[in-house]
C-alpha positions in Angstrom: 103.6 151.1 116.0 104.5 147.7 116.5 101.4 145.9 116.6 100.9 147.9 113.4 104.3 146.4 111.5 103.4 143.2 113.2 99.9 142.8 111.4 101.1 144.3 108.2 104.1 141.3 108.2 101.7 138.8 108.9 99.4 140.2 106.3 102.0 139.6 104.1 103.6 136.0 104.9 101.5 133.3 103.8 98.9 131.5 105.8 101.4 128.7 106.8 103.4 130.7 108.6 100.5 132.7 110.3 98.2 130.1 111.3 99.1 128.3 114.4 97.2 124.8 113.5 99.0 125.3 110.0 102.1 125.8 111.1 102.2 123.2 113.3 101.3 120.8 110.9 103.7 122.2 108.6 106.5 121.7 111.2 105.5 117.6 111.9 105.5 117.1 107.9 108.9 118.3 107.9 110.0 116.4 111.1 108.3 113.3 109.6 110.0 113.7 105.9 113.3 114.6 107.6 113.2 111.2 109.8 112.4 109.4 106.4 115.2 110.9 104.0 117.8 109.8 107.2 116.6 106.3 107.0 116.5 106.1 103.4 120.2 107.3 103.9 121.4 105.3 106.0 119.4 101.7 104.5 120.6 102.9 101.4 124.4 103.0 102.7 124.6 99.8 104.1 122.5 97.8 101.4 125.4 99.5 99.4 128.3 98.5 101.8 126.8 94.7 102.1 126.5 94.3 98.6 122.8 93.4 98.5 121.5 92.2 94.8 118.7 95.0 94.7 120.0 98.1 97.0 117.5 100.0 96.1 114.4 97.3 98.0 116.1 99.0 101.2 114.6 102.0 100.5 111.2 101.1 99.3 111.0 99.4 102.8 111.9 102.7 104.4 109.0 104.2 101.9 106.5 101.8 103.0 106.8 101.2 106.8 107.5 104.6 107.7 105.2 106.2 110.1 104.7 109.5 112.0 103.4 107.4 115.1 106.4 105.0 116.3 104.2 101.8 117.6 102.4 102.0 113.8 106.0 101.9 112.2 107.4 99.0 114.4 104.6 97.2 114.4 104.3 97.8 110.2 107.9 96.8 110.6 107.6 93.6 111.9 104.6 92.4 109.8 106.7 93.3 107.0 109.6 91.3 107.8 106.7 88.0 108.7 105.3 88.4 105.7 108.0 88.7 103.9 109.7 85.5 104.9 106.3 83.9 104.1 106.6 85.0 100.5 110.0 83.9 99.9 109.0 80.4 101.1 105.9 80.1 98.8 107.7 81.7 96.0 110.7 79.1 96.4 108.4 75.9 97.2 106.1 77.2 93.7 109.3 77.5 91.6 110.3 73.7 92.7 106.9 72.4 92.2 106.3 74.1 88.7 109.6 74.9 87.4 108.8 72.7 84.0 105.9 74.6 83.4 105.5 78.1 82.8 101.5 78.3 82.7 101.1 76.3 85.6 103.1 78.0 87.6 101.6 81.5 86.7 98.9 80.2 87.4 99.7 79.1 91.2 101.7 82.5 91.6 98.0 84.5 90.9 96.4 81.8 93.0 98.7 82.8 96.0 98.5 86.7 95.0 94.8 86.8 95.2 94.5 84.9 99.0 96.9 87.7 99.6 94.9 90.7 98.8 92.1 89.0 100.1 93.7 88.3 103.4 94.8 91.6 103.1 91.3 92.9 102.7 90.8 91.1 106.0 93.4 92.3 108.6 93.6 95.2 110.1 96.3 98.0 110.5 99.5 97.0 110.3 98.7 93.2 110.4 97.5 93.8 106.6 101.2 94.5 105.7 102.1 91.0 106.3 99.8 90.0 103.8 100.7 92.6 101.4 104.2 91.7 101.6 103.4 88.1 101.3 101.4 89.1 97.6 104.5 90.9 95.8 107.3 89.6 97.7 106.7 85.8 96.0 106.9 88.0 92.7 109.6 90.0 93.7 111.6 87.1 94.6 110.5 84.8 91.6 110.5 87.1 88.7 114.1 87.1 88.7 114.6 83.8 88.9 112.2 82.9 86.4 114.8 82.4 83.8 117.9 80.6 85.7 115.6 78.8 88.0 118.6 77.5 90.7 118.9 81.0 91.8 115.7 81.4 93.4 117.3 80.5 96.9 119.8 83.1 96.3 117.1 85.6 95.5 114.8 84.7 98.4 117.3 85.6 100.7 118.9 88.9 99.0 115.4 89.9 99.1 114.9 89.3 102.9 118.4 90.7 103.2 117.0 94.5 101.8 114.0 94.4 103.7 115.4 93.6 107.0 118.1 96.4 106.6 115.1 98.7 105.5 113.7 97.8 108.6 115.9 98.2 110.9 117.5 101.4 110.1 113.9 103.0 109.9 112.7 101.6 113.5 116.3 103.4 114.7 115.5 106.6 113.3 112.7 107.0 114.4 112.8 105.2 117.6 115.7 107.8 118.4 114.5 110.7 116.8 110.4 110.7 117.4 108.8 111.8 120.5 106.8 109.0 121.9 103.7 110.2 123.8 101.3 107.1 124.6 99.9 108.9 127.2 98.7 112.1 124.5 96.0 109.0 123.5 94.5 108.7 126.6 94.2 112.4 127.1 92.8 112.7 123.4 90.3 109.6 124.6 89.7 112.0 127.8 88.5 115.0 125.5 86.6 112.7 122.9 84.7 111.3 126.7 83.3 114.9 127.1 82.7 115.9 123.6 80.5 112.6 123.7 79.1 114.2 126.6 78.4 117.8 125.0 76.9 115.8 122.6 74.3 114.3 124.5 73.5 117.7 126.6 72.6 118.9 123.6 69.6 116.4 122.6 68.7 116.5 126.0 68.7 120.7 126.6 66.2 120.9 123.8 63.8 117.7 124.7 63.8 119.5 127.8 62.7 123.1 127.0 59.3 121.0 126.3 58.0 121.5 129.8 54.7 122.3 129.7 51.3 120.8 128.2 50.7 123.4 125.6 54.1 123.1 124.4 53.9 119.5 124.2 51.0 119.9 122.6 52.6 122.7 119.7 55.2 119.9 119.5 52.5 117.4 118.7 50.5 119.0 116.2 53.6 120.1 114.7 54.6 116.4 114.3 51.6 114.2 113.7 51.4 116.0 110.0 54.8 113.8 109.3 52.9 110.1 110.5 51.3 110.4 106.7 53.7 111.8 105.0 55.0 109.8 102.2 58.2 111.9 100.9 61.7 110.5 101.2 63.0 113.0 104.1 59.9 113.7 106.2 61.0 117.0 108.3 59.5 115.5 111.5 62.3 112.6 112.1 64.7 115.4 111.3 67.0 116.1 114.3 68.4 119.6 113.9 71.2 120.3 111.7 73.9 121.0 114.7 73.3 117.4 115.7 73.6 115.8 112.4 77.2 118.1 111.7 78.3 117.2 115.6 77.6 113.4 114.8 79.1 113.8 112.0 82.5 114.9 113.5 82.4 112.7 116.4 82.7 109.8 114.1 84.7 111.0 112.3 87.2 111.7 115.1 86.3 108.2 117.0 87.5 106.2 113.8 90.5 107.9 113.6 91.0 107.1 117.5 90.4 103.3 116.8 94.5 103.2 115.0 95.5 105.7 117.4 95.4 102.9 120.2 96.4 100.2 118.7 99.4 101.9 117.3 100.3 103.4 121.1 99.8 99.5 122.4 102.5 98.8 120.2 105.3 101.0 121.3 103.9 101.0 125.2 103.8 98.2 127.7 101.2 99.8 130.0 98.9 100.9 126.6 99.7 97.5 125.8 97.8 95.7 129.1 95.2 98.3 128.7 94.2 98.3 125.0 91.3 95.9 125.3 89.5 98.0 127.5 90.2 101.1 125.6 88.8 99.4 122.6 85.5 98.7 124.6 85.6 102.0 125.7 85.7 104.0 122.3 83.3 101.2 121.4 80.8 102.5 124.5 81.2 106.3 123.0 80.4 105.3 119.6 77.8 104.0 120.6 76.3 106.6 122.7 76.8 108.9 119.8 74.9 106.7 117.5 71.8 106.8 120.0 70.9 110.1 119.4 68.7 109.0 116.2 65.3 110.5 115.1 63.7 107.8 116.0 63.2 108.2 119.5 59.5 107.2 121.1 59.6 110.5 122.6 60.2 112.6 120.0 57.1 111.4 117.8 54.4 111.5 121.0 56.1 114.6 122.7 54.5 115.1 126.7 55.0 117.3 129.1 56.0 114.5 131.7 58.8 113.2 129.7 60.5 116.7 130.0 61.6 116.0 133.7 63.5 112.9 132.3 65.7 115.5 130.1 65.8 117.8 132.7 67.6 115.2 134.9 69.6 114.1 132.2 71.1 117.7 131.3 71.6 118.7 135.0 73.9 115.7 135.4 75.5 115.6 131.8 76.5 119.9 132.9 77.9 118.9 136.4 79.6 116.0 134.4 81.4 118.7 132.0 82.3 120.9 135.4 83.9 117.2 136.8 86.3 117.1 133.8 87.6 120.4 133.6 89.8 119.5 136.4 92.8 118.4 134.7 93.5 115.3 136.3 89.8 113.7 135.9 91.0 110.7 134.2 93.1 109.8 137.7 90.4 110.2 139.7 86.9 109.4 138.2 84.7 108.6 141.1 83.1 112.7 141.4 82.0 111.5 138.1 80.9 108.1 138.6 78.8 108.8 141.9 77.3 111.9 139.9 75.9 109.4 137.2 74.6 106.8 139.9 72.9 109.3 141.7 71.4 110.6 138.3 69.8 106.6 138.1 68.5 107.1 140.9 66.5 110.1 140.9 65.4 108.3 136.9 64.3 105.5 139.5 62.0 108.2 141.7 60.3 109.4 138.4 59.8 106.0 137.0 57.7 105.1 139.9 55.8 108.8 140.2 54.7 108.4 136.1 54.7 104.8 134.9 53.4 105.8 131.6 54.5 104.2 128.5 56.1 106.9 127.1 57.4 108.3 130.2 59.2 104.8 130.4 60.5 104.7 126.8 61.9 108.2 128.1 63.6 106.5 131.2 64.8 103.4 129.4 66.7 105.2 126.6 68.5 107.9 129.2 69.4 104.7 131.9 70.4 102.9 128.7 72.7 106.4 128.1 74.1 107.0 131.6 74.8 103.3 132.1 77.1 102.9 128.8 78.7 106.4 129.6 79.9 105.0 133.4 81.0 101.8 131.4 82.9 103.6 129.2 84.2 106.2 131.8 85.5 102.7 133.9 86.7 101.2 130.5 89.0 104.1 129.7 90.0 105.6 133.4 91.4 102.0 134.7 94.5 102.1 134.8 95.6 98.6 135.7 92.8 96.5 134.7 92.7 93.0 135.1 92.6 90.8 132.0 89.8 91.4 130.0 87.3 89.0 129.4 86.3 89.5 126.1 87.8 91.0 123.1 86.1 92.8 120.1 85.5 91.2 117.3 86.6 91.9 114.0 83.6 92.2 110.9 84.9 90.3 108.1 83.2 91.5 104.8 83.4 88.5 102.6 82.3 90.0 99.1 84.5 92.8 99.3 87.6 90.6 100.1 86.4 87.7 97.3 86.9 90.7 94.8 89.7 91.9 95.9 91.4 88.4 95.7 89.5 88.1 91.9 90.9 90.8 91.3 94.6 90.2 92.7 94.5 87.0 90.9 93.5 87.8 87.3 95.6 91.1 87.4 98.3 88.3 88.3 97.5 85.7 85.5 97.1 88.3 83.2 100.5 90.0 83.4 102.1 86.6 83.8 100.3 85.1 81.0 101.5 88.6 78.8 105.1 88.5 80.0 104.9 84.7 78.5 103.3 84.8 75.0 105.0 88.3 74.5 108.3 87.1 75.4 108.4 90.5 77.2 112.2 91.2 78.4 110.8 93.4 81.0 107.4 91.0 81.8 109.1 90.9 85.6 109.0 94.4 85.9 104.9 95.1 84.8 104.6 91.5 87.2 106.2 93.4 90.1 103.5 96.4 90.0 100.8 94.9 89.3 100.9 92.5 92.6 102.4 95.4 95.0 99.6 97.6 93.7 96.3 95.2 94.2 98.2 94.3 97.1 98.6 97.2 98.3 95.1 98.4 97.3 93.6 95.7 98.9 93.8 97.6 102.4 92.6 100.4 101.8 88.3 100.9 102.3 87.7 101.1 98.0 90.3 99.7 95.4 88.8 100.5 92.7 88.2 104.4 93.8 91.8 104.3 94.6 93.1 102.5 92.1 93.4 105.4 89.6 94.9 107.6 92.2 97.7 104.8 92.0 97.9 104.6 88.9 98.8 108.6 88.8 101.0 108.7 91.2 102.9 106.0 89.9 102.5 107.7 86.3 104.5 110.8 87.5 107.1 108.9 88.9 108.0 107.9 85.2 109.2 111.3 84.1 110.6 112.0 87.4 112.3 108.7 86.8 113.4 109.9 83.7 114.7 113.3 84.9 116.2 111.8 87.9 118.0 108.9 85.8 119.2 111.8 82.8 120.6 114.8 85.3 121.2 113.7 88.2 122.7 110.1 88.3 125.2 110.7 85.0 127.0 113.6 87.8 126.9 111.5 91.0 130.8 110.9 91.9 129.9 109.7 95.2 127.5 108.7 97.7 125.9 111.8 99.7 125.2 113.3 96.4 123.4 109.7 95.9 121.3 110.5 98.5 120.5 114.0 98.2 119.3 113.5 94.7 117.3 110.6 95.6 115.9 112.6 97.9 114.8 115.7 96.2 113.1 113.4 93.5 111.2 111.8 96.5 110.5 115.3 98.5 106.8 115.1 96.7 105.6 112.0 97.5 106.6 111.9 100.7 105.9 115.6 102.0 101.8 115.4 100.0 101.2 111.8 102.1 100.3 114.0 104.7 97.2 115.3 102.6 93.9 112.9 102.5 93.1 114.0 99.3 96.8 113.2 97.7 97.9 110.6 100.1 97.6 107.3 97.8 98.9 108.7 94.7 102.2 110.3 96.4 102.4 106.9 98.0 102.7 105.2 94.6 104.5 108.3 93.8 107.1 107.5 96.4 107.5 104.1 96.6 107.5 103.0 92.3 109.9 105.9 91.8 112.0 103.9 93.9 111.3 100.3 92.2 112.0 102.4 89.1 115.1 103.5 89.8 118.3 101.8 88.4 120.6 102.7 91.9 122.9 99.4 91.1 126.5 99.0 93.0 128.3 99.9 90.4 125.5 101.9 88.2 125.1 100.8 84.5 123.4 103.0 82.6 121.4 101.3 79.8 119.4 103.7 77.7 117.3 101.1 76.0 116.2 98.8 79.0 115.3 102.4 81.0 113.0 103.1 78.4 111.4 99.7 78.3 111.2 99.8 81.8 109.1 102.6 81.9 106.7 102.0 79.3 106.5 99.0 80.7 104.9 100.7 84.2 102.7 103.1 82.2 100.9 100.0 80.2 100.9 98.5 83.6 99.2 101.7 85.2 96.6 101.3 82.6 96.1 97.9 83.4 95.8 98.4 87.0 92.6 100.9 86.2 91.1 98.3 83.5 91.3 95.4 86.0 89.8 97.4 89.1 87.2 100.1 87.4 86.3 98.2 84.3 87.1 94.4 84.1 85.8 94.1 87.9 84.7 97.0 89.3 82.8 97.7 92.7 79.1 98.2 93.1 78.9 100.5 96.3 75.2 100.3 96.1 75.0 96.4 96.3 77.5 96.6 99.0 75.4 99.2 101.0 72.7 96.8 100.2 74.2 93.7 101.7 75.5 95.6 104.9 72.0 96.9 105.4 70.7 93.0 105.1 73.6 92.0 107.8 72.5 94.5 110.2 69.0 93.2 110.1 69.8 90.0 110.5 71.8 90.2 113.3 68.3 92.4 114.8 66.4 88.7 114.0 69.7 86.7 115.1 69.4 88.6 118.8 65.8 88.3 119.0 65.8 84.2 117.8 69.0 83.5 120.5 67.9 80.8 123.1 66.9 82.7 126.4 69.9 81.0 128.7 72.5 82.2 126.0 73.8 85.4 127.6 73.8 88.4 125.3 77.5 90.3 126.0 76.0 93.7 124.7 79.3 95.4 124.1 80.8 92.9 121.7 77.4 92.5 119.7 77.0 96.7 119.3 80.9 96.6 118.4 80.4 94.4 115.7 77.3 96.4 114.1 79.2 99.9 114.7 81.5 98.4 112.4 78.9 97.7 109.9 77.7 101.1 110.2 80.9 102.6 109.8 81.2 100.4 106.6 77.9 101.6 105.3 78.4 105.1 105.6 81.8 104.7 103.5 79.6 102.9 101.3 76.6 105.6 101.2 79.3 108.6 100.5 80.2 106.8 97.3 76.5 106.9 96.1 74.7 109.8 94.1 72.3 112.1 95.8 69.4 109.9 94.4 69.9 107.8 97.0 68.1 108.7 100.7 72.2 108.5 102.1 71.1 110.3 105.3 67.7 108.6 106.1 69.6 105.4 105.8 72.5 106.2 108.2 69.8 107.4 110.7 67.7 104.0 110.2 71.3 102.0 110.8 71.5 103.9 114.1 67.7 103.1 114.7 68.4 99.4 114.4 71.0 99.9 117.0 68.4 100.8 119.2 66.3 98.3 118.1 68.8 95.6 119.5 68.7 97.6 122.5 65.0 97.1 122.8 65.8 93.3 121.9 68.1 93.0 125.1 65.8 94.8 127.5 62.7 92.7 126.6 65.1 88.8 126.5 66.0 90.4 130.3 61.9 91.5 131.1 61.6 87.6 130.1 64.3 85.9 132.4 64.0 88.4 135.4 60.7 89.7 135.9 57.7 88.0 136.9 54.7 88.2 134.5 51.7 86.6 134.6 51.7 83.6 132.3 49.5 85.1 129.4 51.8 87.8 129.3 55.1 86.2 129.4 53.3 83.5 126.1 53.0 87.3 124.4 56.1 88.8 125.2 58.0 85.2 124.0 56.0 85.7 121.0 56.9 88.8 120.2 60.4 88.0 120.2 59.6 85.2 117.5 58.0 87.9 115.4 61.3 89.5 114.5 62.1 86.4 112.0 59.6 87.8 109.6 61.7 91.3 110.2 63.5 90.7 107.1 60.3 89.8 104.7 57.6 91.7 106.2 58.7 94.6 108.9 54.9 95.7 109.1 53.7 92.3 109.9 56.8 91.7 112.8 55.3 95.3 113.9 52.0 94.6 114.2 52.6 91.7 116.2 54.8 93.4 118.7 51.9 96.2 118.6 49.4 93.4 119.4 51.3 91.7 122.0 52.1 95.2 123.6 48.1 95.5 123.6 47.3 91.8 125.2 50.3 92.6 128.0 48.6 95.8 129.2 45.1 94.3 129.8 46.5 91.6 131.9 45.8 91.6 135.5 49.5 91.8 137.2 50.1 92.1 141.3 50.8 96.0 142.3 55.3 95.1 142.3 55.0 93.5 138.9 53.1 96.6 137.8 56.0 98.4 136.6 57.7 95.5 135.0 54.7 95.0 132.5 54.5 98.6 131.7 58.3 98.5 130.5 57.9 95.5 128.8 54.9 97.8 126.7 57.0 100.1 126.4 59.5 98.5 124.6 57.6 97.1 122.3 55.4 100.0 121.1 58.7 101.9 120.6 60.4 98.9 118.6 57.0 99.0 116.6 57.6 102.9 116.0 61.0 101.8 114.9 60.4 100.0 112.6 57.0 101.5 111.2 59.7 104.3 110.7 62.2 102.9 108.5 60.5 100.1 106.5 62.6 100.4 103.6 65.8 99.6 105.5 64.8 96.2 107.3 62.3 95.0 103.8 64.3 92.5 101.9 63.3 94.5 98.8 63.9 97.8 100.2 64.8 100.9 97.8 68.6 100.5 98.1 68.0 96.3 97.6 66.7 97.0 94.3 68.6 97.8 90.5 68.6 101.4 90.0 66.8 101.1 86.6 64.0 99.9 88.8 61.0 101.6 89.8 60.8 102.7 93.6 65.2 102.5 93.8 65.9 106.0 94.9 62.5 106.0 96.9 62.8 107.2 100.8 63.9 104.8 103.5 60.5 105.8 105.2 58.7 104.8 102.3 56.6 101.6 102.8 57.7 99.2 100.3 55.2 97.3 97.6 54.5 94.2 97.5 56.7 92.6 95.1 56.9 89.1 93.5 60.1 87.3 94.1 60.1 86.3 89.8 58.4 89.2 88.2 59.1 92.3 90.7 
């Protein structure tokens, strides 16, 4: 009778309060908007008690640093306050230098506003606050001033005065009142380890099941049809749908991890000593999930003897998965570490039983696999590592961070140059947006998709401006019911941040409601300069959109494009590097992840015209393709070859400049050189050395016989859309097209 009431009550409630996960989540919004409305309180208080100029600038602080994760509000915190102080400096030393001329000094105000959002573009994290606060605090700051010019000083400082108390008082809060769990990273690094791992079992299981001839055989027939098919998504180089939604979700969930640390480094001392080796090691993962590509040597010439290479591999990826069931794996990782070297060496036993090509290709790929997963095990197990001896590098996308600062600076001119031929009373207010939104625009991974989410948010905060300024501030008779109005006008944008599809709009919501608000100490109420003020942000709304989807707008496809032509370049750069020049693999596959990462943004923004998946899976292949790169520059320096062999080998690596102009020509030679290396006479020891250096070249041949269209200068996504052969299939092979006339 219970269980029966129970399930009819839960029937009935909604599925908030049924759902575990939901509820959960419903219960940390709530903590996290309760935290926020306290701060705003209190900042809001004391800006009122000090007697700032502009109380309400301590709340848009509180709006704009606050974070559910403590180290990512301190650290936004203190970025804030640097770049801050930088602004009021350039804002007062522009006003001295330019204070007899109005255009010129608009003009170095957008100057300074567009290296802003382009530096912002650049940082990462919470480092891009400083230059966001830099962009609209010298407007903030000036705009005032702009009129009685020997106040600037005064302004500078009363500005620097609202955001330091913003600051403050939110770090407090939240410092006081949010749990801080650094360690919950490394056990969500821990389960992101073995879903890597399931990941991998799962190629492997099903390469293995392929264990005898005949099916070997079925698996060849079954393929070789593909080798001539023309069509954009040839079913052959399809990995199975489970693999592609797994990937798909470990990405997903090791970008989100890449914050996650950086933002527990900042509130933990131990995190802190640690975080460049955790970077490395989410790094490692990534790029062990990224290996698993359809373009594998093996999976286009299936045999029966590469089977027992998979075999291997699953046993010891399944006894891995038992190891780290125990709960306290990540203290002890040797059961783990010895299983994986004792995996290598029963790889070594087969390499020598079957030195076939192929068979090798097999053994290469699965060393390459264990190797990077006992790296990455070390990398995120240690627990007091020594210093590190590298750090990853960040991949700075020049075009996208030009327009962005075009951008930042004509929105700037623009709005300056209306405020001064209009003689616009409230020109300080529309300058004010327009620099805190490209500013603040500039860091997220598309302006101009975001930009009209910001403009909407921002466009509802003007009637709830208007409601808050006509009921509830005309019966305020004291503070608290300040605060709780403010509050419930707020409750929106801060409670929908939490949702990815609303997040930037209830930002804008949030944070311009607040810059909109006339909270002075005492309030004046002044009907007409409300009004102004708030058509004054919806024509600016509308000129943030213009500026960002119209007057400059992105071109996701030419961005794709150039992020394709970077990552094939950095192939030819790795293959071209002088052979004493070590190669420090980690950094180099960090850098192109990064790419990748950037490109499959980039892809999801296209149409379904364009071959989005083929390309992602040719970005991993050229991954591998580097990995080929690496193993042949080491066959070079530490193997002996006979001379004729080593010339062809060195050759081959000089065929990858042509990579970028002709793919088929830079395969043909490796195919050739793979051809002269396995008719030359070697002693019985260096036997085995020349039969992985052919390996390695005919499968960096298959690679890129594969995916032509992604490493040909005029490749389908290189070209206009309007052209013929845009939308073709990154397997396609690509025309021959003149440089003038197409």
């Amino acid at each position: 009778m219970l269980h029966t009431l129970s399930a009819l009550i839960r029937s009935l409630l909604p599925a908030t309060f049924t759902e575990d996960d939901r509820w959960r989540a419903t219960c940390a919004t709530a903590a996290y908007t309760a935290r926020v409305f306290a701060s705003i309180g209190i900042a809001l208080f004391l800006a009122f008690t000090f007697q700032l100029q502009s109380p309400m600038s301590a709340a848009t602080t509180v709006l704009i640093v606050a974070n559910p994760t403590v180290g990512a509000m301190v650290s936004k915190s203190m970025w804030r306050v640097i770049g801050t102080v930088i602004g009021a400096g350039i804002s007062v030393a522009v006003m001295a230098a330019f204070v007899q001329s109005p255009v010129l000094y608009f003009a170095a105000l957008a100057f300074f506003v567009g290296l802003a959002c382009m530096v912002a573009t650049f940082l990462r994290l919470f480092r891009a606050y400083a230059a966001v606060l830099t962009g609209y605090t010298i407007v903030i700051v000036s705009s005032p001033a702009f009129a009685h010019p020997d106040s600037i000083f005064l302004a500078a400082m009363g500005r620097l005065s609202a955001v330091t108390t913003g600051v403050v008082v939110t770090a407090f809060v939240f410092m006081i009142t949010s749990p801080r769990k650094p360690t919950q990273v490394l056990s969500t690094l821990g389960d992101a380890f073995r879903e890597t791992v399931r990941h991998a079992l799962s190629f492997h299981a099903a390469e293995s099941t392929r264990s005898s001839p005949a099916q070997a055989a079925d698996a060849m027939e079954d393929q070789m049809p593909g080798l001539e098919n023309t069509s954009s998504t040839p079913a052959f180089r399809g990995l199975p749908q489970p693999l592609y939604d797994s990937r798909g979700r470990l990405l997903a969930r090791m970008t989100g991890l890449g914050p996650a640390i950086e933002y527990a480094a900042a509130d933990d001392r131990d995190m802190q000593a640690r975080v460049n080796r955790l970077r490395v090691g989410l790094s490692r993962l990534t790029g062990l999930i990224v290996t698993y590509h359809p373009y594998w040597l093996n999976l286009s010439l299936a045999n029966g003897a590469s089977c027992q290479v998979h075999l291997e591999v699953s046993e010891t990826l399944r006894q891995i998965l038992e190891l780290t069931e125990r709960p306290d794996w990540q203290n002890d990782p040797r059961p783990i570490s010895d299983c994986i070297h004792n995996a290598l060496k029963k790889l070594a036993v087969l390499e020598r039983q079957n030195p076939s090509p192929t068979v090798l290709a097999s053994l290469d790929n699965t060393r390459d696999v264990l190797g990077q997963l006992d790296m990455a095990l070390s990398d995120i197990t240690t627990r007091r590592p020594g210093r590190a001896s590298f750090k990853m590098g960040t991949y700075l996308e020049w075009p996208m961070a030009l327009r962005n600062g075009a951008r930042g600076t004509f929105i700037a001119l623009l709005a300056g140059l209306l405020w001064y031929v209009l003689h616009w009373s409230t020109g300080p207010m529309l300058m004010m947006f327009v620099v805190a939104a490209s500013s603040l625009l500039s860091t997220t991974p598309s302006a101009a998709k975001t930009s009209p989410l910001m403009a909407m948010g921002t466009a509802l905060a003007i009637p709830a401006s208007f409601l808050c300024h006509v009921i509830g501030l005309p019966r305020i008779d004291g503070y608290p019911l300040l605060w709780v109005t403010v509050c419930v006008f707020l409750l929106p944008g801060v409670w929908l941040q939490f949702h990815p599809r609303y997040s930037i709009g209830a930002f804008g919501y949030a944070v311009f409601f607040t810059m909109m608000l006339s909270v002075t100490n005492p309030i004046v109420y002044d009907d007409m300069t409300l009004t102004n003020n708030w058509m004054t942000m919806a024509a600016a709304c509308v000129l943030l959109v213009l500026v960002f989807r119209v007057i400059l707008p992105a071109d996701h496809r030419l961005d794709a494009a150039r992020l394709v032509t970077s990552l094939t370049r950095s192939v030819q750069q790795l293959a071209a590097a002088r052979q004493n020049k070590p190669i420090l693999w980690a950094a180099w596959e960090g850098m192109q992840l990064q790419k990748i990462s950037r490109l499959m943004m980039r892809l999801s923004f296209l149409d379904e015209s364009v071959d989005r998946k083929g390309y992602t899976d040719a970005a991993f292949a050229a991954l591998s393709l580097g990995r080929l790169i690496v193993r042949l520059r080491w066959n070079a320096g530490h193997t002996t070859l006979a001379p004729s062999a080593h010339e062809a080998l060195m050759d081959a690596l000089k065929s990858f400049k042509t990579l970028h102009q002709a793919p088929e020509q830079t395969a043909a030679k490796l195919r050739n050189a793979a051809d002269i290396i396995s008719t030359v006479p070697h002693p019985e020891e260096a036997c085995l050395a020349r039969e992985r250096v052919v390996s390695c070249l005919q499968q960096a041949a298959y690679i890129i016989t594969s995916v032509p269209g992604f490493f040909h200068r005029y490749g389908p996504l290189q070209l206009s859309p309007d052209i013929p052969g845009a939308n073709a299939g990154v397997t396609v092979a690509v025309p021959h097209r003149n440089a003038v006339f197409g």
